[in-house]
N, C-alpha and C positions, 0 to 999 in steps of 0.2 A: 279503779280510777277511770276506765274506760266506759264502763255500762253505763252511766248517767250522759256521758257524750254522745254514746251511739244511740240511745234512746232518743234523746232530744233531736238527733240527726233525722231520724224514721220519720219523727212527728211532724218534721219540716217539710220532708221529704213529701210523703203520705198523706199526711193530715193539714199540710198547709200552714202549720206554726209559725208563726212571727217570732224569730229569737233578737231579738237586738242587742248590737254589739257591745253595751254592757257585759251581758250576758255569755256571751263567749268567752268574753275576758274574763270574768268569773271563772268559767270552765278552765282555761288555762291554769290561772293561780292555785285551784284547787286542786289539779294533775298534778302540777307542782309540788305543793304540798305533799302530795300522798306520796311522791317520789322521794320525798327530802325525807320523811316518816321511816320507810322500806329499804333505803339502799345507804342512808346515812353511813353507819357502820359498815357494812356486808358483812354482817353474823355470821348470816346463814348463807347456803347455797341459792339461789334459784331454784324456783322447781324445774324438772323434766319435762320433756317436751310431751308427753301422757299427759301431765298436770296444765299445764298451758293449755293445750288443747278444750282439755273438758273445763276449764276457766273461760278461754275465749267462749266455748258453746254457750257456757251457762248465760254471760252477758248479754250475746247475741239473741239466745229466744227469750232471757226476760225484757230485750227491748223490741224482740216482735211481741211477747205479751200485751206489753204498756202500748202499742202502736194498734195492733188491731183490736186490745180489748177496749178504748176509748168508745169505736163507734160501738163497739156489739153490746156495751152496757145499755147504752140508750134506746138497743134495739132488745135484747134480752131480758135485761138486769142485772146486777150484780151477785147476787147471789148466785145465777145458772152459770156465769160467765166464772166466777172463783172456783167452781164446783168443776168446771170443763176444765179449768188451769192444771186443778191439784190431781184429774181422772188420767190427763196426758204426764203430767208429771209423774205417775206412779208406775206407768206402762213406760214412761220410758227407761225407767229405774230397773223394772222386773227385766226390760230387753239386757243391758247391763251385767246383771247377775246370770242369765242363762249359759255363758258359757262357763259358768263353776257354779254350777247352782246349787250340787252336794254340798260344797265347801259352807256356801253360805247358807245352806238350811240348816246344817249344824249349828251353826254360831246361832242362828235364830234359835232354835231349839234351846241352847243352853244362857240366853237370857234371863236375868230377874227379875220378878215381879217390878223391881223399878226400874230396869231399864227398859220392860215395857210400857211404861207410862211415861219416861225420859220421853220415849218414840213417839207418844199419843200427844206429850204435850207438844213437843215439837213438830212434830208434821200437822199434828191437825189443830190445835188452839192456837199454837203460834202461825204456823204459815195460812191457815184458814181466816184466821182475824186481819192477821198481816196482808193479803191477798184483799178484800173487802176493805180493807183501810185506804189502802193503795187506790184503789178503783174508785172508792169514793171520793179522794184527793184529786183523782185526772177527770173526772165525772164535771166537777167544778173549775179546776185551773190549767193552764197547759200543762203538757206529761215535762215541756224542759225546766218551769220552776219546782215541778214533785222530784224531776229526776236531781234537783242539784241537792237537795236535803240528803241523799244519801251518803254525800261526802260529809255529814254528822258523822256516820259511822267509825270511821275512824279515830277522831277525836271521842269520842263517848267509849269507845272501846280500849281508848291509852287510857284514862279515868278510870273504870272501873277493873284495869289491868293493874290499876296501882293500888287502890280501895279493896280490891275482893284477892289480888294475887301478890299482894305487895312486888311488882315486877321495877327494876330502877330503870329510870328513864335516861336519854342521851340528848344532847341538844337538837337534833332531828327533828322530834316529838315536838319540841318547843316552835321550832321554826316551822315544819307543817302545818301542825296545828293554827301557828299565824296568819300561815300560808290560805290555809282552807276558810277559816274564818274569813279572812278577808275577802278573798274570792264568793263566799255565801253572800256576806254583805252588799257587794259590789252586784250580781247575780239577781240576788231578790232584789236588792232595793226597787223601791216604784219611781217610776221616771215623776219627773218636777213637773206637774202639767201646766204647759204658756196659757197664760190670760189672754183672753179676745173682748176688745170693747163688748161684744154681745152678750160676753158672759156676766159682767157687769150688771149688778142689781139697779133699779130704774130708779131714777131720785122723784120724793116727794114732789107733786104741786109744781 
């Protein structure tokens, strides 16, 4: 819920972004939302504070990604720029694993043919593509309108939790999902542009 706001924050920050307060009110509704989705019931536990941690990280450098890969596309490319993403993404994953490295070469080791292409698809077609999609989105519009689409996520993921896992939903789902919509709505919409005599086409004669 947080990574699309602190993104947008960076860009203000950093990059000079214009958010109008539509648009934060957006932001709000959709935190909203994503809280009413998560804690409706309390199913489950929270996670630990190990899980928080490496959650808050993850947010935090994909909103330094989205903040400083703006300029470096225009100055690199996107291509170089996805390629640097996924090369530090993967060294920092290896740092990670060194303190049980035994443990986990094992598990690698006894992989199968499909969960090595599970891997292939997922790190490198999905987050390759996904990466280069993303860049190309912030390339053209501010990183705070690409960041509010991700609160889709949610919503597309109760849908295909119910279609692909038949999972039963609770009103949460219902009123989140309201929640975020609205908030997207409210977020992207394009401000009403005022008329000015000058803009006024010239009359004939």
């Amino acid at each position: 819920a947080l990574d699309p706001l602190i993104s947008s924050l960076g860009a203000a920050m950093f990059l000079h972004e214009r958010i109008p307060g539509r648009r934060w009110a957006g932001f709000g509704l959709a935190i909203l939302g994503v809280a009413c989705m998560s804690l409706w019931r309390r199913e489950a536990g929270l996670p630990g504070l190990a899980a928080n941690l490496l959650i808050t990280l993850s947010f935090v450098t994909e909103a330094i990604w989205s903040v400083m890969g703006k300029p470096l596309i225009e100055r690199w490319g996107i291509p170089k720029v996805t390629a640097l993403a996924l090369a530090a993404g993967s060294i920092a994953n290896a740092l990670l694993l060194l303190p049980d490295l035994s443990r986990h070469a094992s598990r690698f080791q006894a992989l199968s043919l499909e969960g090595w292409l599970t891997l292939a698809l997922l790190g490198w077609v999905m987050t390759a593509f996904g990466y280069n999609a993303w860049y190309l989105v912030i390339r053209e519009a501010p990183v705070s309108v690409a960041s509010m689409t991700i609160y889709l996520q949610p919503v597309v993921a109760t849908l295909l939790s119910v279609v692909l896992a038949g999972a039963v939903l609770h009103a949460g789902h219902a009123w989140g999902s309201a929640a975020i919509t609205l908030g997207l709505l409210l977020g992207l919409r394009s401000p009403r542009r005022l008329r000015h005599p000058e803009d006024e086409p010239p009359v004939p004669g």
